[in-house]
C-alpha positions as CSV (number, residue, x, y, z in Angstrom):
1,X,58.5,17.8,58.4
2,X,56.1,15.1,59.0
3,X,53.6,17.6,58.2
4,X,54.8,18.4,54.6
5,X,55.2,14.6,53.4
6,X,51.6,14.1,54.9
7,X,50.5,17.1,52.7
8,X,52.2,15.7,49.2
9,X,51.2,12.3,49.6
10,X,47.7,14.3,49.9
11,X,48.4,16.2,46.8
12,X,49.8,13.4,44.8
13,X,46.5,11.5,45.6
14,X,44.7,14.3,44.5
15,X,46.6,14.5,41.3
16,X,45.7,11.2,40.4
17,X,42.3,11.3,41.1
18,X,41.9,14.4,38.8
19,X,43.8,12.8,36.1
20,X,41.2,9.4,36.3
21,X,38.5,11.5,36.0
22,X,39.8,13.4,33.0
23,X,40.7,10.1,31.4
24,X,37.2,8.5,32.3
25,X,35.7,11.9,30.4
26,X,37.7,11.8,27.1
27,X,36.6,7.9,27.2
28,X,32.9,8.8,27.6
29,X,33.1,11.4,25.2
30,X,35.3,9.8,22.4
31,X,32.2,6.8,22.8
32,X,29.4,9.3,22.4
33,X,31.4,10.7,19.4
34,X,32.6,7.5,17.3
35,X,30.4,5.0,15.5
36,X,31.2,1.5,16.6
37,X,29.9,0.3,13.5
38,X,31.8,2.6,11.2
39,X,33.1,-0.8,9.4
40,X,30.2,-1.3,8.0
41,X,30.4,1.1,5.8
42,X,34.1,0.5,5.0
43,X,33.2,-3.3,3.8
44,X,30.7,-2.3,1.2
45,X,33.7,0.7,-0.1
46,X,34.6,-3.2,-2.0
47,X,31.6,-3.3,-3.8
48,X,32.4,-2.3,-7.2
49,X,30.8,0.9,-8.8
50,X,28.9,0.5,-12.0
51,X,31.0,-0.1,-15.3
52,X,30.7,2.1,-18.2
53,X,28.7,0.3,-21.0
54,X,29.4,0.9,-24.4
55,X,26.8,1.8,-26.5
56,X,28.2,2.1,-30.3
57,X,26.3,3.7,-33.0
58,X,24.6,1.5,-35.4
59,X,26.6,1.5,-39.0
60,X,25.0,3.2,-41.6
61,X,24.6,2.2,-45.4
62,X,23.8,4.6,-47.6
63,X,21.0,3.4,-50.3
64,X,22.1,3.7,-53.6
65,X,19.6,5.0,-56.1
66,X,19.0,3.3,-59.4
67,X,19.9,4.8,-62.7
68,X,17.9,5.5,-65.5
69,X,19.8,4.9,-69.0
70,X,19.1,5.1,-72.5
71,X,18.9,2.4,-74.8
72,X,22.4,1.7,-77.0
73,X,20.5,0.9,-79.4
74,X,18.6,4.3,-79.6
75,X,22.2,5.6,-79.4
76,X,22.8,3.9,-82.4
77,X,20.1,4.8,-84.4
78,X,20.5,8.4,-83.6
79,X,24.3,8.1,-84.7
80,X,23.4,6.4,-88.0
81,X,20.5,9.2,-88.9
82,X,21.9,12.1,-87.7
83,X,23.8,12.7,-90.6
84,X,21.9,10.7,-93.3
85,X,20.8,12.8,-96.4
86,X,18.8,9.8,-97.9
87,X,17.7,6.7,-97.5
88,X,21.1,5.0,-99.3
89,X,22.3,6.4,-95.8
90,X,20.8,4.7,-93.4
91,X,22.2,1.3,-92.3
92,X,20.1,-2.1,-92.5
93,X,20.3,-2.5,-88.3
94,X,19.2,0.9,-88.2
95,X,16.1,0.5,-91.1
96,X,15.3,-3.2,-89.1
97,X,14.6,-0.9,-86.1
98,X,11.8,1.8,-88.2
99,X,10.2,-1.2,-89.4
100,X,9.4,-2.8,-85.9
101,X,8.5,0.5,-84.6
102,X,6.0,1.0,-87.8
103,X,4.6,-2.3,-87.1
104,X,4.3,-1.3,-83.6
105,X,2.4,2.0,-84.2
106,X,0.0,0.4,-86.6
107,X,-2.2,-0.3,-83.6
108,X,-2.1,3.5,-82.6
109,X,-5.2,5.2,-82.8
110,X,-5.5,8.3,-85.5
111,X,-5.6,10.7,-82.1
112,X,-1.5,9.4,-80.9
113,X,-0.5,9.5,-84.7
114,X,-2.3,12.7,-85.1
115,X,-0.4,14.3,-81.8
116,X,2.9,12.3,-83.0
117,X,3.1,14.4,-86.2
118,X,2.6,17.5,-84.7
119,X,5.3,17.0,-81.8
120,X,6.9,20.0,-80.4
121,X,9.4,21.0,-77.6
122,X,6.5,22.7,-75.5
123,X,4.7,18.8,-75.6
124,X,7.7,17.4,-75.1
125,X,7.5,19.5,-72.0
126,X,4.1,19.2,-70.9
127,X,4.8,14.9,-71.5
128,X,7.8,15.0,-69.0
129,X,6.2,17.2,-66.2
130,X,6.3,14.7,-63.4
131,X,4.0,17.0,-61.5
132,X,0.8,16.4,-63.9
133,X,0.2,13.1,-64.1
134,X,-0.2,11.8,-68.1
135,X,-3.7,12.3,-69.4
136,X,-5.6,11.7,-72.4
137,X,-3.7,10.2,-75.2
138,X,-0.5,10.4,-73.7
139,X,-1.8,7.9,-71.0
140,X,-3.7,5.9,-74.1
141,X,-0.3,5.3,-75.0
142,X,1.4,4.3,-71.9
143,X,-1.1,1.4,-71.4
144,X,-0.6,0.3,-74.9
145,X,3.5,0.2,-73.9
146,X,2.3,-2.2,-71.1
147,X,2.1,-5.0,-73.7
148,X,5.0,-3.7,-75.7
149,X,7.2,-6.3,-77.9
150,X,11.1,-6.7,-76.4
151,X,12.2,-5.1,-79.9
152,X,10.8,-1.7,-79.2
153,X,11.6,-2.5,-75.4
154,X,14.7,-3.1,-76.7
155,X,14.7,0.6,-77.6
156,X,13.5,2.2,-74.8
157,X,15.1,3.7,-71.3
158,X,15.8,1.6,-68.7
159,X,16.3,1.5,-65.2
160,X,18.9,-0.1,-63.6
161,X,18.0,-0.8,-60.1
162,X,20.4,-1.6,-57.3
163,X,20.4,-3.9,-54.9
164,X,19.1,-1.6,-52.2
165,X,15.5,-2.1,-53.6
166,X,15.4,-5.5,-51.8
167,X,14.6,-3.5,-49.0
168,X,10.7,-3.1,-50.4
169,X,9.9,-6.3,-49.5
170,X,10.8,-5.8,-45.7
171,X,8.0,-5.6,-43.9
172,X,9.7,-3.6,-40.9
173,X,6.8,-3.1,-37.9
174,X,8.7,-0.4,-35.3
175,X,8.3,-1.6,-31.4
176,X,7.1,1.3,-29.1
177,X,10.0,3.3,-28.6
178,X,8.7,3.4,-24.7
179,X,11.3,2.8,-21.8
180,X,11.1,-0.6,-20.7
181,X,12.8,-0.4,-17.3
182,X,13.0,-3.5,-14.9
183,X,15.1,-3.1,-12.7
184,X,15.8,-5.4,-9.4
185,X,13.4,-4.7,-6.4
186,X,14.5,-4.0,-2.5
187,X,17.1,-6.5,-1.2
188,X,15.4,-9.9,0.2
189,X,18.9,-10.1,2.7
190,X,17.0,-7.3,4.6
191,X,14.0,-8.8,5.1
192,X,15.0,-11.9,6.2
193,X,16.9,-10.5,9.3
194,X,14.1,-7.7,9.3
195,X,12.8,-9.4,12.8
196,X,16.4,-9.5,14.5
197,X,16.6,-5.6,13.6
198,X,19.0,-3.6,16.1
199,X,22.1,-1.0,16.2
200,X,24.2,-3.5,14.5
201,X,21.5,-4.2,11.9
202,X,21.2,-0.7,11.2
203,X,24.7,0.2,10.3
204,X,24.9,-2.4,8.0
205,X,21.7,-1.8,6.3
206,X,22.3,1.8,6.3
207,X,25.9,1.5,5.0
208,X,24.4,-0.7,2.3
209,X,21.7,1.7,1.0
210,X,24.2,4.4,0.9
211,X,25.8,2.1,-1.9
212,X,22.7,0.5,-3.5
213,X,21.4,4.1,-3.6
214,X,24.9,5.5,-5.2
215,X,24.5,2.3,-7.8
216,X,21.3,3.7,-8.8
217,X,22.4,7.1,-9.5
218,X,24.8,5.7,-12.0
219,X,22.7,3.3,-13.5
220,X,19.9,6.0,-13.9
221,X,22.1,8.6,-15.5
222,X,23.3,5.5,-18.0
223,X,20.2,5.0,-19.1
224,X,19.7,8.8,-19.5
225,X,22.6,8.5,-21.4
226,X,21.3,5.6,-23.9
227,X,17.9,7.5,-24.1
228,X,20.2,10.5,-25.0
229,X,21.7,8.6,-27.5
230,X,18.5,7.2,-29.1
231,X,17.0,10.2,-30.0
232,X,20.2,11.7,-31.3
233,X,19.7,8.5,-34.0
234,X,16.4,8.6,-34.5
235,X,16.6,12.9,-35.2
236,X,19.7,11.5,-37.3
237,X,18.0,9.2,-39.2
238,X,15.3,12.0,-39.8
239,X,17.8,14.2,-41.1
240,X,19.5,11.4,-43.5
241,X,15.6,10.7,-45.0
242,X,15.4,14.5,-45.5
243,X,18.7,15.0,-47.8
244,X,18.2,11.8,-49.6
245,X,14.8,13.2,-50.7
246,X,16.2,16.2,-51.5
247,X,18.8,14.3,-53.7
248,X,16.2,12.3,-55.8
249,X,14.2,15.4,-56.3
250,X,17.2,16.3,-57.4
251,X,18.7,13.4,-59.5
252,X,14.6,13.3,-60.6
253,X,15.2,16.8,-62.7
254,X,18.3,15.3,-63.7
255,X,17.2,12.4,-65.5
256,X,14.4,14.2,-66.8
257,X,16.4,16.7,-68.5
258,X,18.7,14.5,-70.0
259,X,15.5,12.3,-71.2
260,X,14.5,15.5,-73.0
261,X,17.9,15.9,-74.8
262,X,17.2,12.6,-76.7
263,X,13.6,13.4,-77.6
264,X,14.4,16.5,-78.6
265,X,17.5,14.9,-80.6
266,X,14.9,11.8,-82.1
267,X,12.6,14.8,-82.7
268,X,15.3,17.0,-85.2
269,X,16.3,13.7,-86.7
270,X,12.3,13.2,-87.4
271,X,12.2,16.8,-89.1
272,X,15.2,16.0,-91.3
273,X,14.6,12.9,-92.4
274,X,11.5,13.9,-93.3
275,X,12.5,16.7,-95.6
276,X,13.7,13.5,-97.7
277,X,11.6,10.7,-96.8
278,X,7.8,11.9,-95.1
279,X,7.2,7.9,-94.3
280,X,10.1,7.7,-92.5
281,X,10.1,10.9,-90.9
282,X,6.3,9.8,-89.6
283,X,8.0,6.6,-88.0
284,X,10.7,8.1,-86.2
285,X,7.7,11.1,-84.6
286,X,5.8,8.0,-83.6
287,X,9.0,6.8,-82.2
288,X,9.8,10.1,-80.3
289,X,6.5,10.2,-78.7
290,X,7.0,6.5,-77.5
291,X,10.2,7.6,-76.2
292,X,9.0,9.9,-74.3
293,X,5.9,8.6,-72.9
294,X,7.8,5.5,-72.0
295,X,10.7,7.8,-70.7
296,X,8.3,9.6,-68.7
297,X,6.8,6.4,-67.5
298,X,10.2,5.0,-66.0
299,X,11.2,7.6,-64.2
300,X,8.0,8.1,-62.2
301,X,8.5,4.7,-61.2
302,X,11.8,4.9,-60.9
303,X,10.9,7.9,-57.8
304,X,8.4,6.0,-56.7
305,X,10.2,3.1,-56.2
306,X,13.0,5.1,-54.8
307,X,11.2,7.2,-52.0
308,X,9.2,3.7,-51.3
309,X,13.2,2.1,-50.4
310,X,13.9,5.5,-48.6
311,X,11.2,5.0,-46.4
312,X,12.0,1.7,-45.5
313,X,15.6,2.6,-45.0
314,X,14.8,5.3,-42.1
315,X,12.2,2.6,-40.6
316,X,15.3,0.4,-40.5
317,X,17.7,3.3,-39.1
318,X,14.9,3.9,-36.5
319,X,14.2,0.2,-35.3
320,X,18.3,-0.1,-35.1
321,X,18.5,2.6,-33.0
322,X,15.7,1.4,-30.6
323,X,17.2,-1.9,-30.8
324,X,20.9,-0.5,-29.9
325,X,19.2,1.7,-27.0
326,X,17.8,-1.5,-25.4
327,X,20.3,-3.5,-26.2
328,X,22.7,-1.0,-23.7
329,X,19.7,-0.6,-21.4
330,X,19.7,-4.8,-21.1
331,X,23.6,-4.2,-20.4
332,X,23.1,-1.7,-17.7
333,X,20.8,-3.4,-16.0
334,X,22.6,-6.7,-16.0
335,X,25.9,-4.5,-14.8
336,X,23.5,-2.8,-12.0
337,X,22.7,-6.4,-10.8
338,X,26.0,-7.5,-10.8
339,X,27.1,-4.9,-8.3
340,X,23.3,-5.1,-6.1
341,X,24.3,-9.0,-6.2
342,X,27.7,-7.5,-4.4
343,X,26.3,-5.8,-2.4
344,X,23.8,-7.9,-1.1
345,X,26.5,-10.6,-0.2
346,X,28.4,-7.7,1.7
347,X,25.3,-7.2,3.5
348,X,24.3,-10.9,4.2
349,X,27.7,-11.6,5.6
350,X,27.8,-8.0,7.9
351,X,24.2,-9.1,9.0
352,X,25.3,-12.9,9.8
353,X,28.2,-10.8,11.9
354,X,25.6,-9.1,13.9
355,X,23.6,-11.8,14.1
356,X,26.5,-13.8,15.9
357,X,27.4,-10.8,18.3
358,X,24.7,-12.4,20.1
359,X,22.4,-9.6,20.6
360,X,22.6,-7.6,18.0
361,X,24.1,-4.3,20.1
């Protein structure tokens, strides 16, 4: 009997021993296993991740071309002859007009009356080409318009410009549309507790590039995003100066044909007036061929005035789309700082924590 309570006492002891050492092993292990300084990276899960930034596109204005119109006044005098059969027809305003363009053509030389007289729809053609520039008498005649009187101005097409061609006397110089990146250099926090580096340190610092490395990610692929953004614009803008050449090539034909219309209707009224009065007759040619020289003249500079605002319009489109891409870059970069500013504070305060642990372990 003795015997057997000697023997459990000797089991139970051994039972207890056993389950010690299996409780001193799981501790060992679970030590080897878990990261004491697992926190750290739990305190700097509160630094903020980087905002999206918006980044709008610039609003566009479309430029709106000028317009060439004809004179009411040439209107008029087309109205009043059209259906004259004599002179008795013709109204005073209308005879008040031939006389200032016979005074005019008095100082025309004998070549521009000559050509005048002979006027026909194939030099009425060959006049309005705007791909041959005028030549000969035909530019004789547009230097002697240069000094023209207001009444035969008075006469003449005109081009109403809009306000758009204020844009020809910007003066728009495009930055280089180069990256600028300047972004915020490796955490000073670190390197002032770089000489009491240990285990402690290391989590912390570790935990904290982790984040500063995520923040970098985002704030890279934002401005991958703006860059993105700012060549979409500037292709855009590219486009835009494309089609609106294409529409004043096309407005350019336009206005040309419908300059034709009223020489070629100032040209029939000069062939049947004549048939009843040859002196008048000669006035209105001269007049035709002033119209049409003059006609000729305004719309060239009319396009050329036109592309020139184009031009500057895409230069404008262009340096508002860098300006809008750095604009969101500045943004970023500020946001970016923001959160490394966080971050550095959650590291400055988890270093100070080691720091008063004593030994850093």
């Amino acid at each position: 009997m003795k015997m057997n309570q000697s023997l459990r006492r000797g089991l139970t002891g051994l039972c207890f021993l056993l389950v010690v050492l299996f409780l001193s092993n799981c501790s060992n292990k679970d030590e080897e296993t878990l990261d004491p300084y697992q926190f750290q990276e739990e305190e700097f899960e509160a630094v903020p991740d980087l905002p999206d930034v918006e980044d709008p596109d610039p609003v566009i204005i479309e430029p709106e071309l000028g317009e060439v119109v004809t004179s009411p006044s040439t209107t008029s005098v087309l109205d009043d002859l059209i259906n004259a059969g004599s002179e008795g027809d013709i109204n005073a305003g209308t005879k008040g007009s031939l006389d200032d363009i016979l005074d005019y053509s008095n100082g025309f030389s004998a070549e521009i009356r000559e050509s005048a007289k002979t006027l026909d729809e194939a030099t009425i053609d060959a006049i309005l080409d705007p791909s041959k520039p005028l030549t000969g008498i035909y530019k004789e005649l547009q230097d002697h318009l240069a000094s023209a009187p207001g009444s035969i101005i008075a006469l003449l097409p005109k081009v109403n410009y809009s306000e758009d061609y204020s844009f020809l006397d910007k003066d728009i110089q495009l930055p280089s549309a180069e990256l600028n990146k300047e972004f915020p250099s490796e955490s000073t926090v670190k390197r002032d507790y770089a000489a009491e580096f240990g285990p402690c340190q290391g989590a912390a610092i570790k935990a904290y590039d982790k984040k500063v490395e995520n923040l970098m990610k985002q704030r890279d692929e934002a401005v991958a995003k703006a860059q993105k953004n700012y060549e979409r614009r500037v292709e855009d803008a590219e486009d835009r100066y494309d089609s609106r050449m294409a529409k004043l090539d096309k407005e350019r034909k336009e206005r040309i044909a419908t300059l034709k219309i009223t020489v070629l209707a100032l040209n029939g009224v000069a062939d049947q007036i004549g048939k009843f009065s040859p002196e008048l007759g000669a006035v209105l040619k001269y007049f035709t061929i002033i119209y049409a020289v003059y006609g000729r003249q305004q719309i060239d500079l009319w396009y050329e005035r036109s592309e020139a605002m184009l031009k500057v319009a895409l230069l404008q489109e262009k340096l508002d789309a860098i300006e809008a891409r750095d604009e969101c870059i500045y943004e970023i970069q500020m946001e970016f700082e923001k959160c490394v500013f966080a971050a550095d504070k959650v590291l400055k305060k988890a270093l100070a924590a080691c720091h008063n642990q004593g030994s850093g372990s």
